[in-house]
Each structure stands twice: as C-alpha cells, then as structure tokens.
ZAMARGU-4260 file (C-alpha; in steps of 0.2 Angstrom, whole numbers, plus 5000, padded with zeros to 4 digits):
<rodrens>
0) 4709/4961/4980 | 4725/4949/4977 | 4742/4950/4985 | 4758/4948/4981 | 4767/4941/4996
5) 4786/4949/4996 | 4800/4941/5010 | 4817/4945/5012 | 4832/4946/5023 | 4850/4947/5017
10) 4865/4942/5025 | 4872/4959/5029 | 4861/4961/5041 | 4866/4961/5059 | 4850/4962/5067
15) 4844/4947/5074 | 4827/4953/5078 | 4821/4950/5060 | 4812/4935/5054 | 4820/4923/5043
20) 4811/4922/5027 | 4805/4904/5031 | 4798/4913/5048 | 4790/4928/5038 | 4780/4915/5027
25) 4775/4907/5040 | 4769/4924/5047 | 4761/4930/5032 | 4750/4914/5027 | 4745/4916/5047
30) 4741/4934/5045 | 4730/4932/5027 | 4719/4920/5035 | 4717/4930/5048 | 4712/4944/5037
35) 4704/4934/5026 | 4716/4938/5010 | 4720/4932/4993 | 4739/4928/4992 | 4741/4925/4971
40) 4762/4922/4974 | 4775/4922/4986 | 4792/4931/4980 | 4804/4926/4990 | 4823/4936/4990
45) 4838/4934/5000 | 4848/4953/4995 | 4852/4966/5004 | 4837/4984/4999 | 4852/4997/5004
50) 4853/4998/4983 | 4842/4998/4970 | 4843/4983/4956 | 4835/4969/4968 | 4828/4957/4953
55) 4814/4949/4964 | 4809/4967/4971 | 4806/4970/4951 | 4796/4956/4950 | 4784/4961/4962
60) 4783/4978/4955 | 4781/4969/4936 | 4765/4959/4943 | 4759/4977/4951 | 4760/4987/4934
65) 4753/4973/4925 | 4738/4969/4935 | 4740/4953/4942 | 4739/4960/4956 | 4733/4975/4967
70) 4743/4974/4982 | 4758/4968/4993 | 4759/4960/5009 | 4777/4961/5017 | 4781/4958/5036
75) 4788/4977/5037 | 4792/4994/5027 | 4810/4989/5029 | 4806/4973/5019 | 4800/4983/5004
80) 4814/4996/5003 | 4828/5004/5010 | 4835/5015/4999 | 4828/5032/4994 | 4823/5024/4974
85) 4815/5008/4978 | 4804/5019/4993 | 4798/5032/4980 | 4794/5018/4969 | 4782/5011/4983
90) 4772/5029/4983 | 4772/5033/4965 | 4762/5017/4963 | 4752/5021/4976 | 4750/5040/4968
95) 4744/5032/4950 | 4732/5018/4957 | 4745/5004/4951 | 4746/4999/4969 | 4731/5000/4978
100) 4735/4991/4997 | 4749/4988/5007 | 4748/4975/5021 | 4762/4972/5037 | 4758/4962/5053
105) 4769/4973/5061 | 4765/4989/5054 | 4748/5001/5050 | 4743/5006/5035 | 4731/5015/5024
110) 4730/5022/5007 | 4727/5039/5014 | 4738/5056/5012 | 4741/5054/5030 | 4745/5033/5028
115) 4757/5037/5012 | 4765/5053/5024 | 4770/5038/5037 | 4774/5025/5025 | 4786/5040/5019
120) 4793/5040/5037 | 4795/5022/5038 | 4805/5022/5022 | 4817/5035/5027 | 4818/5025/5047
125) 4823/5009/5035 | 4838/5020/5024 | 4843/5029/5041 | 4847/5012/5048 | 4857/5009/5034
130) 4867/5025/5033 | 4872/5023/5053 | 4876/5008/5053 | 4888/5011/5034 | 4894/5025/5047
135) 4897/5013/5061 | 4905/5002/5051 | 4919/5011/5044 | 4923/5022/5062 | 4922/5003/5070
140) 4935/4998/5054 | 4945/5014/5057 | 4947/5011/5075 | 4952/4993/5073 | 4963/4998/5062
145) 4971/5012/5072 | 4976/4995/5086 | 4985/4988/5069 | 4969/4976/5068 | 4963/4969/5052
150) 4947/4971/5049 | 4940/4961/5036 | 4941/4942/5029 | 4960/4938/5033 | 4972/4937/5018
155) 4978/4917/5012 | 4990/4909/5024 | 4981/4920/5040 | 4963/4914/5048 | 4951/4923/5057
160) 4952/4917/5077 | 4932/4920/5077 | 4934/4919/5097 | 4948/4929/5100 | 4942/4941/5083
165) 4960/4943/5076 | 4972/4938/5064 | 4983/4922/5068 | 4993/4912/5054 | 4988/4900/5045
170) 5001/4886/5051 | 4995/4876/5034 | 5000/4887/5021 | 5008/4898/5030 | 5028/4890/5025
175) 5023/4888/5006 | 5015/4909/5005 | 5035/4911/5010 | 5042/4900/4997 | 5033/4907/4985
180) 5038/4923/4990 | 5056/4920/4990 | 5053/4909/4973 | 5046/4924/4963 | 5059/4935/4969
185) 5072/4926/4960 | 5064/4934/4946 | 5063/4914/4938 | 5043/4909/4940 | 5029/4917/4932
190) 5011/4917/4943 | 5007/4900/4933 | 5020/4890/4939 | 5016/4898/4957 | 5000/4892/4954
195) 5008/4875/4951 | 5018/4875/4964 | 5004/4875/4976 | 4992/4864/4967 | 5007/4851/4966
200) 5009/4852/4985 | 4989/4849/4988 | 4987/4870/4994 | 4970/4874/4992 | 4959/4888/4995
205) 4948/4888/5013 | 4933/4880/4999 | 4946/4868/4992 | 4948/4876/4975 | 4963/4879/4966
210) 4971/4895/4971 | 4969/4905/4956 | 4981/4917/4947 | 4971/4933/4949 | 4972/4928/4970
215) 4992/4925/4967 | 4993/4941/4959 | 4982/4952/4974 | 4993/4940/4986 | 5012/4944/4977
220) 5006/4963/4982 | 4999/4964/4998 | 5010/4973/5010 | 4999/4966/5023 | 5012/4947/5023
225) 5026/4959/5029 | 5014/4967/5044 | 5008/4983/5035 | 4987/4982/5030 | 4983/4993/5015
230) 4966/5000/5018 | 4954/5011/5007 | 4972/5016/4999 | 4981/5021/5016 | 4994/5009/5025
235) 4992/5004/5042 | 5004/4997/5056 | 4996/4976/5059 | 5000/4970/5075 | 5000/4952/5066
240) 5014/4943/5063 | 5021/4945/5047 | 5027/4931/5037 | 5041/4939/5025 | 5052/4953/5029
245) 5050/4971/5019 | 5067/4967/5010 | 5059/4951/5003 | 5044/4960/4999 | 5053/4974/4991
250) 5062/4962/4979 | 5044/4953/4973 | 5039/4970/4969 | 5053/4975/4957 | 5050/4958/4950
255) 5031/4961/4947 | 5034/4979/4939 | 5046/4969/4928 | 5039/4955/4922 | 5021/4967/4920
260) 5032/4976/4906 | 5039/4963/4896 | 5025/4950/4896 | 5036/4933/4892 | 5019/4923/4888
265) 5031/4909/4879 | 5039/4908/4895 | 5035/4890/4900 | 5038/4884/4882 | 5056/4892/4882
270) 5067/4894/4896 | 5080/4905/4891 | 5067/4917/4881 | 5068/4936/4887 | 5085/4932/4895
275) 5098/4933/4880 | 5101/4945/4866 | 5109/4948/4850 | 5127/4953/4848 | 5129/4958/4833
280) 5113/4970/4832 | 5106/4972/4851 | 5089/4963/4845 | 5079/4952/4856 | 5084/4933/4854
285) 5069/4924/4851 | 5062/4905/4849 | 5054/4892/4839 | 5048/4875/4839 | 5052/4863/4825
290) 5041/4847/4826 | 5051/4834/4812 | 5043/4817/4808 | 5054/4802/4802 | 5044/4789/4793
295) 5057/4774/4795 | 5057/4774/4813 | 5040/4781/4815 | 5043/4794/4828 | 5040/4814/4830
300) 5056/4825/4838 | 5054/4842/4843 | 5067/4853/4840 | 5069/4872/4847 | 5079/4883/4839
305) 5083/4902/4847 | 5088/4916/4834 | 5089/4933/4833 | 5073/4942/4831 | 5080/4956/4816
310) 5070/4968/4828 | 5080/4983/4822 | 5084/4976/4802 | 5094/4965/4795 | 5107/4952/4805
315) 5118/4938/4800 | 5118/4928/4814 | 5113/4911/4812 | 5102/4902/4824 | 5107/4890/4840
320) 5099/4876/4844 | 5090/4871/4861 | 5103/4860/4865 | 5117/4871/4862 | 5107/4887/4874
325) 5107/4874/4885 | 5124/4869/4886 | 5130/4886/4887 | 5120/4891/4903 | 5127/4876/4912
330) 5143/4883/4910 | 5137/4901/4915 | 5131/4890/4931 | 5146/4882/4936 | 5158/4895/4932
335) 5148/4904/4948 | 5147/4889/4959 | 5156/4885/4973 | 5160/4867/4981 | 5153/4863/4998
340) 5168/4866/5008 | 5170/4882/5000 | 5154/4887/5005 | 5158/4883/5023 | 5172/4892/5024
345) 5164/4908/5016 | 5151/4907/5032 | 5164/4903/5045 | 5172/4917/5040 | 5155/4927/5038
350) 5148/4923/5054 | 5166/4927/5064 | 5165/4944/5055 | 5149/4946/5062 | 5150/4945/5081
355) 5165/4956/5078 | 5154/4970/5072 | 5138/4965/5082 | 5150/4972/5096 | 5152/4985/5085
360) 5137/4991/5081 | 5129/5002/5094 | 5134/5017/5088 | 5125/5012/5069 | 5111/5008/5078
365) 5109/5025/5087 | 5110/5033/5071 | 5095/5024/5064 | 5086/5025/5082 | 5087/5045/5077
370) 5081/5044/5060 | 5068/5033/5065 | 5063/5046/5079 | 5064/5059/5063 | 5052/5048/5054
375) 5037/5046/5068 | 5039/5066/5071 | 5035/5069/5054 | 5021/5057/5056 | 5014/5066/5067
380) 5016/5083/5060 | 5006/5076/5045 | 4992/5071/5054 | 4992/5088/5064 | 4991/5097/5044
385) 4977/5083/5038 | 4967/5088/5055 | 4971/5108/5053 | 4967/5106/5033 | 4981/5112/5028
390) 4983/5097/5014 | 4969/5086/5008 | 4966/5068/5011 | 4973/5061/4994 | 4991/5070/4998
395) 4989/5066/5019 | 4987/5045/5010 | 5000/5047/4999 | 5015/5056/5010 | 5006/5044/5025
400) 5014/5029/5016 | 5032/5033/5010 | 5035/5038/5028 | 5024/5024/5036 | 5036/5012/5023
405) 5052/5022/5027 | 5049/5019/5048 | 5047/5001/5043 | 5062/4997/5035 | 5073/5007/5050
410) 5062/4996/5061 | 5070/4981/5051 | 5088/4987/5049 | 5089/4990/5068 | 5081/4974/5071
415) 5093/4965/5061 | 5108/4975/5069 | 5102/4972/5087 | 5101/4953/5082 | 5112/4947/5071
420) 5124/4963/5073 | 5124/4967/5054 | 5113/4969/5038 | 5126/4959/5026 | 5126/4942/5034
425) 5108/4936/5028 | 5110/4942/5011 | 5127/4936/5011 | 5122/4919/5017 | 5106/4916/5004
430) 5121/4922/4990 | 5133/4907/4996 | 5120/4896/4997 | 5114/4900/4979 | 5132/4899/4972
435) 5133/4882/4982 | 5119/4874/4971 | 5127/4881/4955 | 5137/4864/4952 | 5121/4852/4957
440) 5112/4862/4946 | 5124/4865/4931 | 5123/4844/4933 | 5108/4841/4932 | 5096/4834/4919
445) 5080/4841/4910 | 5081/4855/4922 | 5081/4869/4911 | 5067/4880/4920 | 5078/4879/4936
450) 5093/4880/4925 | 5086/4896/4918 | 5081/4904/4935 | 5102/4903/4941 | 5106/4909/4924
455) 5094/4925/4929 | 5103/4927/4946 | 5119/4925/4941 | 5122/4935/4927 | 5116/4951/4916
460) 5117/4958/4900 | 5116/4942/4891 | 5122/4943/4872 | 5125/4929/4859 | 5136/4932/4843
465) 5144/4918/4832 | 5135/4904/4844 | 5146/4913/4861 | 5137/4916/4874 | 5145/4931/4886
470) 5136/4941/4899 | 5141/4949/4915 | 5144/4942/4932 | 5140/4959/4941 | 5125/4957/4950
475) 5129/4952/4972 | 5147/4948/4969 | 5147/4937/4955 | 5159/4941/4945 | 5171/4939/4959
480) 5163/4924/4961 | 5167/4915/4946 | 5186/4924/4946 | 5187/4914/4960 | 5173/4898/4957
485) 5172/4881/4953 | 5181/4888/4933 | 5195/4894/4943 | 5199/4881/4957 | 5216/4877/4948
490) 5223/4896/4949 | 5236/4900/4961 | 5226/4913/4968 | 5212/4902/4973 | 5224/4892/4983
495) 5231/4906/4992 | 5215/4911/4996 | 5209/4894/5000 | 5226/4889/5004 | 5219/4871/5014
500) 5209/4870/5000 | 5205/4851/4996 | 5203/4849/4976 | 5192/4833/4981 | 5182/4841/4990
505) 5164/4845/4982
</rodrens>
C-alpha cells in the first residue's frame, strides 16, 4: 500500500504543543520505517484547516482519487481537517474505497465502522478547538476593548509594546501622521501628494515600502489618531494617546467627502482646476495644455490655457492663460495677508483677551460638565435597552456612536476651556498664522500648488468673466481680513486700528 505523507501547521495557531512541520517529517519518515511503510510523496502546507480551499490538502485528496495512492499518513486528525467539509471529505473516501488507510503516530485507527465513528469524533475535537478559541478570541478583543485597549496590529504612526502589550506612539512617524493631517485639511493635497510628502521625507512602512495610497486613505479615516478605535462597526473609548484633536479630524473628513464627489484627477497637472468658475454662464472653468515647438531656436514650451467648460451651452468668454490665473491668485493672496508685525499684534491682543475669559469661564464650563453628564446617562440607558432587547444590535451600533462622538467633543471643548480658557484662540491663531504667510507666499516663485492651496483657504465662490477674477472672502474672517490687509495698509482706517502701525514693517 502507498502513502501519502500530509504535514501542516499554520501560523494562527497558538498551541505550542504541535510539531513544526520540519519536526512532523521527521516523525513520520521515523514512524514508516517503524511500520515498514511506503511513503510515494511528502505534501507539505503551511495554512490554517479552520476553512475549506487548502490547495495542498486538494493535492492529496487529487493523488487519492486517482490512485497514486491508497492512503495518508499525518501526525494527527487535526492535521487533516478542521472544518466540518474537509472532515466529511476524509470519510466519504473512506466510504467508496478511494481511501483505504489512515496512519498517525499519535492517534489509532482502523477502517472499521467503529474506527470511521472515532475518526468522526476526532474531526468534530479538531473544529470544537477552533470554534472556542474564534469564541475566545473575540470575548478576549471585547474585553480589551472595553479597557480602551487596541486589540490588533497598531495603526501607522503607533507600535505594539510586545512586552508591556499596548499601544504607544510611534515617535518616528508620529509628527509627519499630524502634518499630514493638518495638510489635507486645507483641502489643498490629494492622497498622491500625501503619498509624496512621505516618500520625500524617507517615511516608510515597518517593511520599508512606500506607504501606499489605499493605507493613506484607511489612515485619513481612522478615528482611532484622535483616541476613538472603531471595531467590527462600533466605536470604542482608546486609552492611547491620540495624535490629532477631533476638530482636526472632523475637518479631514468634510475634506474626504468632498474631494470623493468631485474627483479632480488633473489636479497635479492644474493647480487652480476645480476652484474657479464661469461668470457669465456658471460652468465649470476648465484646462489644457498646449505644447508649441519653434524650429529656429529649437526648443518645446508648454502653454496651459483655462477656459470655460460650455457645460450648460454656449459662452462667449474667451480663454486665460496660465500665466494670467496665476497672477490673479497672487493678488487673491496678498489682498488677505498680513505683515509680521500685524500678526503679533492680532495675538498680543488674542492671548490678553483670553486670560480675561479663562477667568471667566467656569460657568461655560459647568454647562458643558452637564451635557456631558446628559450624554453618558444616555449611554448607559442604551446599553440597558441593547441588554433588555428592546433595539437590535445594528441600531445600539449606530446610536452608540453619535453619542460616543458627541461625549468626545464636550470632552474636548472643556479641555480647551479648562486650559486655554477659550475655544477661539487656536483656531484664531492657525487663521493669523495663515494670513501671515499670504505675502511670502503671494512672492514666491513656481509655487503654484501652494499658491493654489491659500487661494482655497482664503476665498469661495470663485468666478471669472472678461479675464477678472472675483470671489468672496467669507470663509474665517477673510473678508475682513483683506478690508483691512496688506491691500489696504494705506486706509485711514487701518491706521486707527493699527494706529503705531509701522509701514516698513513686514
């Protein structure tokens, strides 16, 4: 009679009290001599039996059915199968004669009615200790996640501490996951140029591969960078610390739901695409490239040209060159700039304002202490109804999360309050530091991409008619802003404002 010997272990398996495969070879050539049996192949595998589809398993079962050999020697049952399919497979070869011998130095059998009744029993041992320990796995995940502990391969710019097993920060890659973070939220880079971004600044993945867009997207998404884990669908309190604030977060994702319904693939091409629109009939401004070659010199120039789409029929505007875009979002950018010493004013007088109301804020922050409270009653409520069954699993999820996301951001607010004594002065500060770089930026050379992004901050409802370009400067202040900016240093108002204002300065 010949054998087919059949090892496997797999890397999901905890138990430490099963051979490697190189052990159960050795085990198996040992126990064939012993019993004086013909081994015609050894089928070696390294995949878990839990499922059906194993592709060396089928290889054995290929060699059965077409005779090259009559039976298998394995080190145990739980080798052979662990699932409910591959272990009928075993006896309905058995049954039709296909299979004629099993072999195991650590198990008994014989092709009897009574040997294929504990084989059976074997089989169903092997797929018990798999469905326990799937059971024991997710109550072990559900309780860790319970302590706000992460229970799975930590997310880029964390690492697991194997010895302490949690969470801690990645100290690396940590400070470039919140740039890009605060870079996307400007609504000025696409996951490409984040992608760049980290190549350009040597940040690999653990393996040293470049990170790759699909892992920027999961990453741009992942509540768990703000201290929230999202687990089989339901949100979780982490005890880790988070790297980005939920404002921050919150402002990503509006970005992300807004670039996933406009879909700017010429974006790196053309800056300004996607940002301007037509005047004169409300259609999308688009652009081309114009590559002209000129023989006496030799040379090839590209030329980009933005027009009007005609999206909704015909238009008479005529077209405006690269150059000429270009020109006019410098001035968009330096209308809403500020000098230096303006900027340092604004905060002197930002930061004064705000240890007046830090003293001033108890009473704010006992309001929110009460909602707060409000919030983690209802919490609790819901999981009463969930336990009760009064709602089902899917709504407990869903209502679970707004409210888990709603005691967040009052933990936030009152955080801020109690430390800083206000919500407005961080926002207020990133807005003055932004309107301080408008000038650099509006200066700069073959900057058009960053050009673009403080065009995108700036302003809204961008239209161009006749070769003008107007938009609005309403978003944060901005049109204040500019009544009152670099444009307008030489009003009499700015200089009661300002009135030690220094026209020198910059």
């Amino acid at each position: 009679m010949k054998y087919i010997a059949y090892c496997r272990k797999s890397t999901d398996e905890p138990d430490r009290q099963i051979l490697s495969i190189e052990a159960q070879v050795a085990e198996l050539k040992e126990f064939a001599a012993k019993e004086k049996l013909e081994i015609v192949d050894f089928i070696l595998e390294s995949k878990t039996a839990k499922e059906p589809g194993r592709q060396k398993f089928a290889e054995v079962i290929n060699l059965l059915e077409t005779g090259v050999a009559d039976g298998i020697i394995s080190w145990h049952p739980d080798r052979l199968a662990r699932n409910s399919i591959d272990g009928g497979l075993i006896i309905y070869l058995l049954d039709t004669g296909k299979l004629l011998d099993l072999k195991f130095p650590s198990f008994w059998f014989d092709n009897t009615p009574q040997g294929k009744f504990m084989l059976n029993i074997a089989f169903g041992q092997s797929k018990y200790y798999v469905d326990s320990l799937s059971v024991n796995v997710k109550r072990g995940n559900r309780q860790k996640l319970r302590r706000g502990e992460w229970p799975n391969k930590a997310p880029f710019g964390y690492l697991n501490d194997k010895s302490t097993k949690t969470i801690r920060v990645d100290k690396m890659r940590a400070n470039f996951v919140q740039q890009v973070f605060k870079m996307y939220a400007t609504g000025g880079y696409m996951q490409v140029d984040i992608k760049e971004f980290f190549t350009k600044n040597k940040i690999f993945n653990l393996t040293g591969h470049v990170i790759h867009v699909n892992k920027i997207k999961h990453m741009l998404s992942d509540p768990f960078y703000y201290g929230v884990m999202r687990f089989g669908g339901e949100l979780y309190e982490g005890i880790h610390k988070p790297l980005i604030t939920k404002k921050l977060f919150d402002k990503v994702q509006e970005v992300v739901r807004r670039k996933s319904r406009t879909h700017n693939n010429h974006q790196p091409e053309f800056d300004f695409l996607g940002l301007v629109k037509c005047g004169e009939c409300g259609g999308s401004i688009t652009a081309e490239k114009h590559v002209r070659f000129y023989p006496k010199t030799n040379n090839t120039v590209t030329f980009i040209y933005y027009r009007c789409s005609k999206k909704f029929g015909p238009c008479s505007q005529k077209y405006t060159t690269g150059s000429e875009m270009e020109e006019k979002m410098r001035v968009v950018a330096k209308n809403t700039s500020i000098s230096n010493y303006v900027a340092k004013k604004f905060l002197e007088w930002a930061e004064r304002d705000s240890q007046k109301e830090k003293l001033e804020s108890s009473s704010k922050v006992g309001i929110l202490t009460r909602q707060l409270k409000d919030v983690e009653e209802k919490i609790d409520r819901l999981l009463e109804a969930y336990l009760d069954k009064v709602i089902d699993e899917t709504e407990y999820k869903a209502k679970k999360n707004e409210l888990l996301e709603n005691k967040l951001s009052l933990q936030a607010q009152i955080k801020e309050i109690t430390e800083k004594g206000n919500e407005w002065l961080e926002p207020f500060s990133e807005f003055v530091e932004k309107a301080k770089t408008g000038a650099k930026i509006a200066r700069a050379k073959n900057n058009l991409h960053e050009l673009s992004v403080q065009a995108r901050t700036v302003g809204s409802n961008f239209f161009l008619k006749d070769r003008q370009l107007t938009c609005e400067y309403a978003n944060q202040g901005w049109k204040p802003l500019f009544e009152f900016g670099v444009g307008a240093l030489s009003r009499p108002s700015t200089r009661t404002l300002l009135p030690d204002l220094d026209s020198n300065e910059d």
